[in-house]
N, C-alpha and C positions, 0 to 999 in steps of 0.2 A: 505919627504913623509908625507900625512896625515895619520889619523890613520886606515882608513878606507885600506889605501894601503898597511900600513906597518903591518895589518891581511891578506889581500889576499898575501900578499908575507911568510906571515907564514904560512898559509894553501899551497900553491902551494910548499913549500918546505918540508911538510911534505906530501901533496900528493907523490911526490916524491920520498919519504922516505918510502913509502909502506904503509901508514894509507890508511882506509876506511872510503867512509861514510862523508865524508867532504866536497864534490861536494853542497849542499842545504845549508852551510854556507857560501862558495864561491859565488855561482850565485849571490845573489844579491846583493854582492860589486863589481864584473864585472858589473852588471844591472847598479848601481846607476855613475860608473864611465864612463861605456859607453854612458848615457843617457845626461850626464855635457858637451860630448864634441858632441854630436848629436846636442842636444839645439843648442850650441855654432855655429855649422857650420849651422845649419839651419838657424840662424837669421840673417847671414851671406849672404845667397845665393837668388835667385830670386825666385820666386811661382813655377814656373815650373822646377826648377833645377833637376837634377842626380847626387843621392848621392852616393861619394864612401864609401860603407858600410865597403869593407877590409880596405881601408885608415883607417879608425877609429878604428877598431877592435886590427890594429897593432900599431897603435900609441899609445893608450891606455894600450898594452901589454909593450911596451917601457918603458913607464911612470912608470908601476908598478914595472918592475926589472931592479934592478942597477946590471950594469953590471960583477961587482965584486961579485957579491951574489950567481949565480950560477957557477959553471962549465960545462964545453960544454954540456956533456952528462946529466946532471941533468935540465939546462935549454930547451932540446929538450925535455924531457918529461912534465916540466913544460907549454911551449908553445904548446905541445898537447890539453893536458890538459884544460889550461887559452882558447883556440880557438874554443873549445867544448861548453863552456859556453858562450867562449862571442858572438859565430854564433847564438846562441839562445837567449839570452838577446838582440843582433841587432836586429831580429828578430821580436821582442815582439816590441822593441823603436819605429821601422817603422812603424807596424802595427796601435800603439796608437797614435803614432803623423797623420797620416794619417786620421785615426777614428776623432781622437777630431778635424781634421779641417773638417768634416761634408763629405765628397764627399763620398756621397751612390750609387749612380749609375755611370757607365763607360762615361766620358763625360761631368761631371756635372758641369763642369767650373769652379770649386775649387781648390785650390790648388794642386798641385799634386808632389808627390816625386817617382821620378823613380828609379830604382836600376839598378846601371853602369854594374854591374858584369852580373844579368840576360841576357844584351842583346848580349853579346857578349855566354855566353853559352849555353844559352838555344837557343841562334839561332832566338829573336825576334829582330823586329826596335823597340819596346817600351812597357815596361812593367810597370806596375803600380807598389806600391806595395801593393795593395787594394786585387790585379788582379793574384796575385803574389804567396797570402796569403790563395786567395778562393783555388789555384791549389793545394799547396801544404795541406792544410787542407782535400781534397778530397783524396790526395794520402797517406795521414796518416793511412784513413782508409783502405787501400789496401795494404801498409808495411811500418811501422814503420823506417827499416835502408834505403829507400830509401830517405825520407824524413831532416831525419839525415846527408846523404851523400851531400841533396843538401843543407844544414843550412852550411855546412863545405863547401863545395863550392862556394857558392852563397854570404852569410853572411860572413863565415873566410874565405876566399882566399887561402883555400889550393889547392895546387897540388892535382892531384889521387894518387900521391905517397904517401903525406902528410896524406891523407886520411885516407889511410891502418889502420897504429896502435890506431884511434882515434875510427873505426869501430871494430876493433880489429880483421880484417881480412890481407891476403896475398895485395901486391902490384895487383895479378893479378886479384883476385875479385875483388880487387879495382874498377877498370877498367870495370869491367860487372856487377858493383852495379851502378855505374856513369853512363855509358851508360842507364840502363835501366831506371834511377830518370829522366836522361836528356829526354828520350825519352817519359817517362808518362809525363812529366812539359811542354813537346808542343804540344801533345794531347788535354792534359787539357785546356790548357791557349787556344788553336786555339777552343776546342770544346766551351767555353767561348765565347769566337768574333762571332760563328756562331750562339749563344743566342740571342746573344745582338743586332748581325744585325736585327735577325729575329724579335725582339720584336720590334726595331724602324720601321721596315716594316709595322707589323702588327698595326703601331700607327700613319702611316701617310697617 
């Protein structure tokens, strides 16, 4: 392990252990090691690929705990935990590598990185994550844990069950905090398309 690993493996085990307040020296060794292997697959894959963002998020979870280091129950609360941060760190990677390859408008013939997970839950044929970013950014301002619910969905690949304890709610709001993120994130991202038509309309 480097040493950057073998800190977030000592922060996640004393997360564990009941300490507070350690989450903001974690995130950005998740950030910096989820970003090495983003790079990695993106320079890998074609302009217009779809990234599996959970692929990454767990692989890199992998990477950082040997498997001897926790015990069952200590490494589920660990992998809460580690998937919280690094839904959010994904999050931020996509955003910037997307930004710095220049695609300002929907269409712009630049590169484009789609998100495998969105299409299948949110219920589109293709999402940006430009497109992705502007929805959930809008729904921030409207509530915060729905937002949250879909970084864990979308970004960490949980379950609704998985969800639960990372919201720190019951399995069953799980389930009607999910619903409702899902159902503002196609609202948004459709009321988006019906901009965007409208503006190439009004420009041709």
């Amino acid at each position: 392990m480097s040493n950057s690993q073998e800190r977030a493996t000592e922060l996640l085990h004393r997360i564990c252990s009941g300490e507070s307040g350690l989450a903001d020296e974690l995130f950005p060794l998740v950030y910096d090691q989820l970003h090495a292997l983003a790079a990695s697959m993106l320079r890998r894959e074609r302009a217009d690929h779809t990234l599996q963002a959970t692929a990454l998020v767990h692989e890199a979870y992998m990477r950082l705990l040997d498997a001897d280091d926790f015990d069952p129950d200590e490494g589920a609360i660990a992998r809460q935990h580690y998937v919280a941060l690094a839904a959010r760190a994904m999050r931020r990677i996509l955003v910037e590598h997307a930004r710095s390859r220049g695609r300002d408008k929907r269409g712009g013939g630049l590169r484009r990185v789609t998100l495998d997970e969105a299409h299948h839950a949110v219920g589109a044929n293709d999402i940006e994550v430009l497109d992705l970013e502007n929805a959930l950014a809008r729904m921030e301002k409207i509530d915060e844990r729905l937002v949250r619910a879909a970084e864990l969905r979308l970004f960490g690949g949980l379950s609704v069950r998985e969800m639960a304890p990372c919201l720190g709610i019951s399995s069953t709001r799980a389930k009607v905090v999910w619903a409702s993120a899902r159902a503002m994130l196609n609202k948004l991202l459709h009321d988006d398309e019906d901009v965007s038509v409208s503006a190439a309309e009004s420009q041709s």
